[in-house]
N, C-alpha and C positions, 0 to 999 in steps of 0.2 A: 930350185930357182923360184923366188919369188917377183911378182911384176906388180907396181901398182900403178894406179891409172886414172885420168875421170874422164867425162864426157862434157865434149867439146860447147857448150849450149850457156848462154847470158843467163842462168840463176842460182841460186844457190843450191836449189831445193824443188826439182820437179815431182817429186811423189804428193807431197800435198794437194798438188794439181791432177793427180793420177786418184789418188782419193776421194776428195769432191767431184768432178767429174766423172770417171770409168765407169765406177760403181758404186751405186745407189744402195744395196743389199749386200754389207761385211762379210755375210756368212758362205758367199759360191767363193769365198778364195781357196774353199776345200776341195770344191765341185772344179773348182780349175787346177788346183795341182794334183787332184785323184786323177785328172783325164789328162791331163799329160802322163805322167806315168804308168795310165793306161794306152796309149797312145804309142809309146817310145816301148813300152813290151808287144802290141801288137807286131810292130815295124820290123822288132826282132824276128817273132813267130813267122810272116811272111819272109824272110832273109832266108831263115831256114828253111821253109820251102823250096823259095828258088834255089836252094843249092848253094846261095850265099855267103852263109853262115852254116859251120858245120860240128861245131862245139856241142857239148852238150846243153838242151835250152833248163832241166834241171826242171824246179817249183817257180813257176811266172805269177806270184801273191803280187798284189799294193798293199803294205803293210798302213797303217795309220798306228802313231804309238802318241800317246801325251806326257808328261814327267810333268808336274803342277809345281813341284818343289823348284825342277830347274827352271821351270817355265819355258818350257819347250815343247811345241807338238814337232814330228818328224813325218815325211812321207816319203816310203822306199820301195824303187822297184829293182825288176832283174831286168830292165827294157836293153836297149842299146846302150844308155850309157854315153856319154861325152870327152871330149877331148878337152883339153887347154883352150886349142884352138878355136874348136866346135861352140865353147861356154862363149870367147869372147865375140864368136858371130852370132851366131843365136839368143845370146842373152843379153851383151852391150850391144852390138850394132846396129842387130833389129828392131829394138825395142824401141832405142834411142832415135834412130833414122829420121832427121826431118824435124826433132825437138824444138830444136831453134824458133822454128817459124809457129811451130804448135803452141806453142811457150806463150809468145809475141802474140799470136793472132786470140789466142783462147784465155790466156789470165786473168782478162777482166771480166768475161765472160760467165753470165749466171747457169743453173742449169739446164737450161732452153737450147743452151749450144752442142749438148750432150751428144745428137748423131752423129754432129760432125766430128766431133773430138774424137769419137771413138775407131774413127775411118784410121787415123794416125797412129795404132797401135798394133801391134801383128803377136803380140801375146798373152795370155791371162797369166803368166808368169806371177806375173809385177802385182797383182793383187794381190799378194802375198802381204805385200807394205800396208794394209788397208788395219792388221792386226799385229804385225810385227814391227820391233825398231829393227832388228839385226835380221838380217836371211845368208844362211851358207847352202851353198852346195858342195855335196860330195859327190865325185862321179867317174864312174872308170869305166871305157869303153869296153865295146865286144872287140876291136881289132885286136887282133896279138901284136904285140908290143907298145903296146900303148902305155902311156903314164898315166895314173892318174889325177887329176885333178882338184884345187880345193876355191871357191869362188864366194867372196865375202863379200857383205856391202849393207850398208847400215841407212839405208834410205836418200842417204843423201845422192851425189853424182859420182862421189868419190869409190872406188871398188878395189879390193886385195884379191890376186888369183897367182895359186903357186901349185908346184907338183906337190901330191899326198900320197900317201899308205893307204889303198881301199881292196881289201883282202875279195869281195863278190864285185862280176859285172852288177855295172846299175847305177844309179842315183837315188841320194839322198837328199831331200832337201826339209834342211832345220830351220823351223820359224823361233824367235825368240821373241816371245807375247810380249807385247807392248804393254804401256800401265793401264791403259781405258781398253783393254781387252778380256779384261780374267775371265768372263763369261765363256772362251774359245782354250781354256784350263780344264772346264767342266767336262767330264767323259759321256757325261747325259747329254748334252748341248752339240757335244761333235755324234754324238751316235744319231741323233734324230737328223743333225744338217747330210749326213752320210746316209741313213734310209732314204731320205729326201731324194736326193738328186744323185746317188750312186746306185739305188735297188738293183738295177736291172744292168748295170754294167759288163761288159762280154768276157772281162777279169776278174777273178775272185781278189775281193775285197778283205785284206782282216783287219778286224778290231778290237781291240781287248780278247784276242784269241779267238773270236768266232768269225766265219766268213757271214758279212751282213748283205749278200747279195745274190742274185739267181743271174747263172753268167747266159743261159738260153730261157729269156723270156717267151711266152708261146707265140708271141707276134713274128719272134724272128723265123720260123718253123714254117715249112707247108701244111695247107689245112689239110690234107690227104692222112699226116702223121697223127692228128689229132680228133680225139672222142669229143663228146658233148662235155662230157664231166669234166674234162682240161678246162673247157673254156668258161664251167660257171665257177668250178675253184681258184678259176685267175678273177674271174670278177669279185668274188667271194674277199680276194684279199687286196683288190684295190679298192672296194666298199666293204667293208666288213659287215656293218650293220641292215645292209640293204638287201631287202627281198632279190630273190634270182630274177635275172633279165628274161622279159619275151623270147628274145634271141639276137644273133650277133650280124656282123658282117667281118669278115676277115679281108682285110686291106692289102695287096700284093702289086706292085707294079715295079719297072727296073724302066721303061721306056713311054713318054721322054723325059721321065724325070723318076729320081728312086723315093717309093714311098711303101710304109708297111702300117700295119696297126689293126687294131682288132675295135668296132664302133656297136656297142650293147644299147639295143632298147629297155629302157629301164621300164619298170613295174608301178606305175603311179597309181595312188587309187586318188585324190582329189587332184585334181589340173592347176591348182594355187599352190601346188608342193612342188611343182618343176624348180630343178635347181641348174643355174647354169654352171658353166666354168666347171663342168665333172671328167670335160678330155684331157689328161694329159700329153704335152708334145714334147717328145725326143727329139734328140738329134746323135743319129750313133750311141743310141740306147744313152746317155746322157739327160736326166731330165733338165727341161728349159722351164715350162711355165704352163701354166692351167688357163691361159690367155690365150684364146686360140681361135680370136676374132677373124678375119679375112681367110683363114687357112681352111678354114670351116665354114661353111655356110650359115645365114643368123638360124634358120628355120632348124637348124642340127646342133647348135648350140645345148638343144638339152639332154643330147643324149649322153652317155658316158663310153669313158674307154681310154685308147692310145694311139697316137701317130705317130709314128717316127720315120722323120724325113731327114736326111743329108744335107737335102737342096733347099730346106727352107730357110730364104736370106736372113741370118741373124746379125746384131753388130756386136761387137767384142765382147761387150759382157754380156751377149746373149738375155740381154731384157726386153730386150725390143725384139717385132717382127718389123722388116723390111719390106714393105707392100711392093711387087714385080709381078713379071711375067708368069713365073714358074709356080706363086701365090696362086694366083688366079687359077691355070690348068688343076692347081691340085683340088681346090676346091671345085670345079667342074665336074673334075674326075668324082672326088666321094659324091657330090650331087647322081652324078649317074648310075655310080655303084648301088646308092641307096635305093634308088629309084626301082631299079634291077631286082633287087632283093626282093624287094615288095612285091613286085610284079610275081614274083618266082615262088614267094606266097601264097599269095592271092590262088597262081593255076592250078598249084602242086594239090593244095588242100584249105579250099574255102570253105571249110566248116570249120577248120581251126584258127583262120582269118580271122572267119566272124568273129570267135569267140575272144579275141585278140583284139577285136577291131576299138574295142572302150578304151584300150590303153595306148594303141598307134593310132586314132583319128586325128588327136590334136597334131603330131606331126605331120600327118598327110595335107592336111587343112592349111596349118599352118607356111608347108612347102609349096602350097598349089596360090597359097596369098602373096609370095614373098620372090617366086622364081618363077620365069614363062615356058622355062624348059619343064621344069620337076611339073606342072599343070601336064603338058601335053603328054607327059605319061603317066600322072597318075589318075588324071579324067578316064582311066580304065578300070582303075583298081581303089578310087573312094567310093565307101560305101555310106548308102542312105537309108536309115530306120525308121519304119514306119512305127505307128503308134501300138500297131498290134503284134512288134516285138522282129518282125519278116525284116529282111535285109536285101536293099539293089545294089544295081553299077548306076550310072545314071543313065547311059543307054536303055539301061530294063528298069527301071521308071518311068521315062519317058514314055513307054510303051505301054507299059500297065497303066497310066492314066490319060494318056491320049484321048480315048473313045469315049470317054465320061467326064470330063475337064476341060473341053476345048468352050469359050466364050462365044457371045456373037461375034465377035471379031475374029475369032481363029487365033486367039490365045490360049494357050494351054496355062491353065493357072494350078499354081503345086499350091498346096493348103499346108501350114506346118503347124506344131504346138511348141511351146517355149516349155509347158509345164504342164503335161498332159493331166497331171489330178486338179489342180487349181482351174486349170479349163475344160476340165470333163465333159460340161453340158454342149460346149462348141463343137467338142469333138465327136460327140454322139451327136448332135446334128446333121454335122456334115456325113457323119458314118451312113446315118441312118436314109441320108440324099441317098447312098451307094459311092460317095466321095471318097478318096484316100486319104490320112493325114500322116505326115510327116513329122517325128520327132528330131527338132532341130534346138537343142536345151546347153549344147555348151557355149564354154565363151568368145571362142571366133565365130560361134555361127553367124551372128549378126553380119561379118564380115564377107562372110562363105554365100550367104542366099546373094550378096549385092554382086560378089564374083559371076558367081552362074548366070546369074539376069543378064549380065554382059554380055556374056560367054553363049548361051545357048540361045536359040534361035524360036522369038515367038513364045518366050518363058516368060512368065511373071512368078512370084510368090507373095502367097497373103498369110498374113497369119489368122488363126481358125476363129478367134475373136476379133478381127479387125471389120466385120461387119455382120448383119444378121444373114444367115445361112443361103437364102435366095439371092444376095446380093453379092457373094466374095464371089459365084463363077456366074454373071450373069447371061441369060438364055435368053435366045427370041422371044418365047412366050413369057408372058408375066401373068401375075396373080390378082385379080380383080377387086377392088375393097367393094363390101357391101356395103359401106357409109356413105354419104352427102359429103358431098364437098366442106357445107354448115357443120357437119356434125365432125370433120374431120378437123376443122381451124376450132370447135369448139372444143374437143379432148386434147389438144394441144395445150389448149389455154389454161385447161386442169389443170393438167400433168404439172407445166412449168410452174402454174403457180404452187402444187405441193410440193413439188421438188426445194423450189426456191433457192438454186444452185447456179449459179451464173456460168460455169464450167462445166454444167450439163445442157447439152442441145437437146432439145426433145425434138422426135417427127414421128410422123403417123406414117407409118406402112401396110404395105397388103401381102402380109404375110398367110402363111398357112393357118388353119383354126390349130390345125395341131403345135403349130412351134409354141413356144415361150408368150404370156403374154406382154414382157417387155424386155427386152435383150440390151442389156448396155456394152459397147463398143467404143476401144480406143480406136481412131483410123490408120490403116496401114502406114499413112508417109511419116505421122508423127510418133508414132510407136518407134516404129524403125530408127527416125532420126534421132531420139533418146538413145536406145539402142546403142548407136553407134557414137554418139558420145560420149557413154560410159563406159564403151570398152577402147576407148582411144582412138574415136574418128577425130581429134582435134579440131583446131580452125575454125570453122565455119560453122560445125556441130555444138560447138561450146553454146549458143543462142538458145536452142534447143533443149540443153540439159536442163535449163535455170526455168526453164516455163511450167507454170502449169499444166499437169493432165487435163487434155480438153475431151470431155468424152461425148459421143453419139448416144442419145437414149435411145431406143427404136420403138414404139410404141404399135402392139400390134394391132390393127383395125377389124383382123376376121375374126376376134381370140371372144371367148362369150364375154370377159373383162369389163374388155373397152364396150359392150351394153351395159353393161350394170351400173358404169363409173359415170355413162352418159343420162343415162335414167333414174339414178339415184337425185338426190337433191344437192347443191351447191359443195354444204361443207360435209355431208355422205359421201360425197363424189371425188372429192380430195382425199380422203381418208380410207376411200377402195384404192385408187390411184395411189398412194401413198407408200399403201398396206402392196400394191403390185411391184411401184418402182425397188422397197427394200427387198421384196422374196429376190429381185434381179442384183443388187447389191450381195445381199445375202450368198447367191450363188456362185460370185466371182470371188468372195472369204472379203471384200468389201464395205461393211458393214461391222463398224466399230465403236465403241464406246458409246456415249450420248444416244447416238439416233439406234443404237442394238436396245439400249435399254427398254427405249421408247415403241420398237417393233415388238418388243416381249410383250410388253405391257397392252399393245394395241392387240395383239392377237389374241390375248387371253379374252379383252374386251368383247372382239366380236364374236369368237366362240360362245361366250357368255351370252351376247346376244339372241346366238342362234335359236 
């Protein structure tokens, strides 16, 4: 018995409209009739269980076969299998359901209309059309007695469904490649769209006689089953080329929502090589997309790995995340898990933390700038390097420099370097007070010192060059000049006028005889504010980027120098000052072209002199 038939709907031709809308990406009409037919065998396999089904279940393959000659690819399983009846409710009625209005409401409609459109459809069937003119199905039920079925339809509305001869339970379904499709002829072309989005399918997969798929990836698995070496030979072949991870977290939860996945911190040696989009997200071992914005946290974005959730809202063609409720928990959840981890780190064995800690800082930094939760647990477990290579919590810095770093005010001032060799002499300064300094040299830190200042109570931080070493933690007592007032507005007046740098402040201090006799200094607000414009403080910052370096000269008043530079005669006196302000240049690596040449050449002069 043959029936034929169409659907009830004002156009000629809805699959064009199924085309330009549904889907954006030709190539998942594989990924969608691989998983139905993985889908309609699982269904079976559970039947069987319950006792439902009692047959034999036999080889449960998804076959993929192509013929380029008839131009035909085929996909076949041993699932359930369908009726006459079953084809025309599930495959006419659902699909169609509501056409009318979808038709009518969406036709004119550009791609912007796309979430809605896709609410109106209950199968990836139909993307079949996206590569095919003709689609049959062949398909014969598990019941006993059942007929089998044959189900034709050539894109338009119009459909042919009649009883067939189909010797196995199962369904077949034959695409006959359209003329703008031959690329989906190619057996390289389907093998890559199938590693793609079939790898890890819970069915074995065959194609061109080999099974392309691993039906227990390790995610699905308790970690109890699992060695260390499972889990970097699973990273090993989702990165091929990448160094082995730090280490993992294995993802597990069924309640209130079901999520699995395994989340590697990856091995970076420079912090400009983080790559994002390295998570892939399942849905029922089904890959969706490497887009796994909101599902993920931004600050976790760089790690690599797998999720696979059930529950994360997808729409039809699965391109899109649906931002909800369930989004959110999951992402709370890895937030905490991760969090966990670290913690669980850090206790077990903080010697190997440390040693860890160059490659997981920018995540913790980054998690403690971006989220107020992941802060309040990991203000436990980020660590702070001193210059002399020693690692705290910040609790145990706080303490170690309390007693030696509190200001007349009762501030405790933390000292850091950006670039401990370029400012070596700051830092043996401060050292040599009995100060601590703090190597704070990557690229959130500028972001990280403004966090803490908020955050902790009674904190400032200066950097080790933002002023001369009596001055970044200042004490009640101060340091006496033996100069005159005269004599202190007159080395001034040297100084500026050898200088002759309008972006150099010169000032006379009462410094030690031992320090530097001239120390040049960016000041802490406008370093910082730089700082923070270049690494994307925006808005306000941008003012800041575009200004000139305004630098602090400090000229020291107890140094033997500043006698000689006063005692000497006019243009002697410029020319010691001169010869002082470059040795200060000189030592910041400041001191370039023109005025180096001029410093060589002056030094030799006065040696010569001597």
């Amino acid at each position: 018995m043959q029936e034929t038939g169409s659907i009830s709907i004002h156009t000629e031709n809805i699959f064009p409209i199924i085309k330009k809308f549904l889907y954006s990406d030709h190539e998942i009409f594989l990924r969608e009739l691989v998983s139905n037919a993985v889908d309609a065998t699982q269904k079976l396999k559970s039947l069987a269980q319950l006792g439902e089904f009692k047959g034999d279940l036999g080889e449960l393959k998804v076959r993929v076969t192509v013929d380029k000659e008839a131009r035909k690819i085929t996909i076949s399983d041993r699932g359930l299998g369908m009726t006459g009846e079953e084809i025309k409710k599930y495959i006419n009625q659902i699909a169609f359901s509501g056409a009318t209005e979808f038709v009518e409401k969406y036709k004119d409609k550009d791609a912007a209309a796309k979430d809605q459109i896709i609410g109106q459809f209950g199968l990836g069937f139909y993307s079949a059309f996206m590569v095919a003119e003709q689609v049959e199905i062949w398909s014969q039920s598990y019941r006993e007695g059942t007929t089998a079925a044959h189900w034709t339809c050539d894109g338009s509305t119009e459909f042919t469904l009649e009883d067939a001869e189909k010797a196995e339970r199962g369904t077949d379904v034959v695409l006959h490649v359209a003329a703008d499709s031959d690329e989906f002829l190619e057996e390289a072309r389907l093998r890559t769209i199938l590693t793609k989005y079939c790898k890890f399918l819970p069915i074995e997969i065959e194609f061109e006689g080999k099974v392309i798929n691993q039906t227990q990836p390790i995610w699905t698995k308790q970690p109890a089953e699992l060695t260390d070496e499972d889990y970097t030979k699973f990273y090993q072949e989702l990165y091929p080329f990448s160094e082995p991870p730090l280490f993992w977290i294995h993802l597990n939860v069924d309640y209130p929502f079901n999520l699995t996945g395994i989340l590697y911190f990856p091995k970076v040696k420079d912090e400009m090589q983080f790559q994002r989009n390295k998570i892939q997200l399942y849905s029922r071992q089904v890959f969706i997309t490497d887009e796994v914005k909101d599902v993920v946290p931004e600050f976790l974005m760089l790690l690599h790995g797998v999720i696979d959730s059930p529950d994360i809202p997808l729409n039809v063609s699965r391109s899109f995340l649906q931002a909800d409720s369930s989004v959110k928990k999951i992402n709370t959840y890895i937030t905490k898990k991760v969090a966990d981890k670290l913690n669980e780190l850090f206790k077990k064995d903080r010697a190997g933390y440390e040693e860890k800690w160059g490659d997981i800082g920018l995540f913790v930094k980054y998690g403690m700038l971006s989220d107020e939760k992941f802060y309040d647990k990991a203000k436990d477990f980020v660590l702070l390097q001193n210059t002399a290579g020693k690692y705290f919590t910040l609790n145990e810095y706080q303490e170690h420099v309390q007693a030696n770093q509190k200001d007349k005010n009762d501030q405790t001032v933390i000292l850091y370097s950006t670039d401990p060799e370029a400012q070596h002499s700051f830092v043996v300064a401060a050292t040599d007070r009995g100060y601590d300094v703090l190597k704070l040299d990557a690229v959130l830190d500028p972001h990280f010192i403004g966090q803490l200042e908020q955050k902790l109570e009674k904190t400032t931080f200066k950097r080790v060059d933002a002023d001369t070493v009596g001055k970044l933690i200042e004490k009640e007592e101060t340091t006496e000049s033996v100069l005159s007032d005269d004599d202190k507005t007159r080395l001034q007046e040297l100084f500026t006028k050898s200088i002759n740098n309008e972006h150099m402040h010169v000032q006379v201090d009462a410094l030690s005889p031992q320090d530097a006799p001239v120390v040049i200094t960016l000041p802490e607000f406008m370093r910082r504010m730089k700082d923070m414009q270049r690494v994307g403080g925006g808005g306000g910052m941008a003012m800041f980027g575009s200004m000139p370096d305004t630098y602090t000269v400090s000229v020291n008043a107890n140094h033997p120098v500043a006698q000689r530079v006063l005692n000497a005669e006019d243009e002697a006196g410029q020319k010691l000052a001169r010869q002082a302000f470059d040795l200060a240049l000189l030592a910041q690596n400041m001191l370039k072209g023109e005025a180096l040449t001029a410093f060589v050449k002056r030094s030799a002069d006065l040696l010569a002199a001597e």
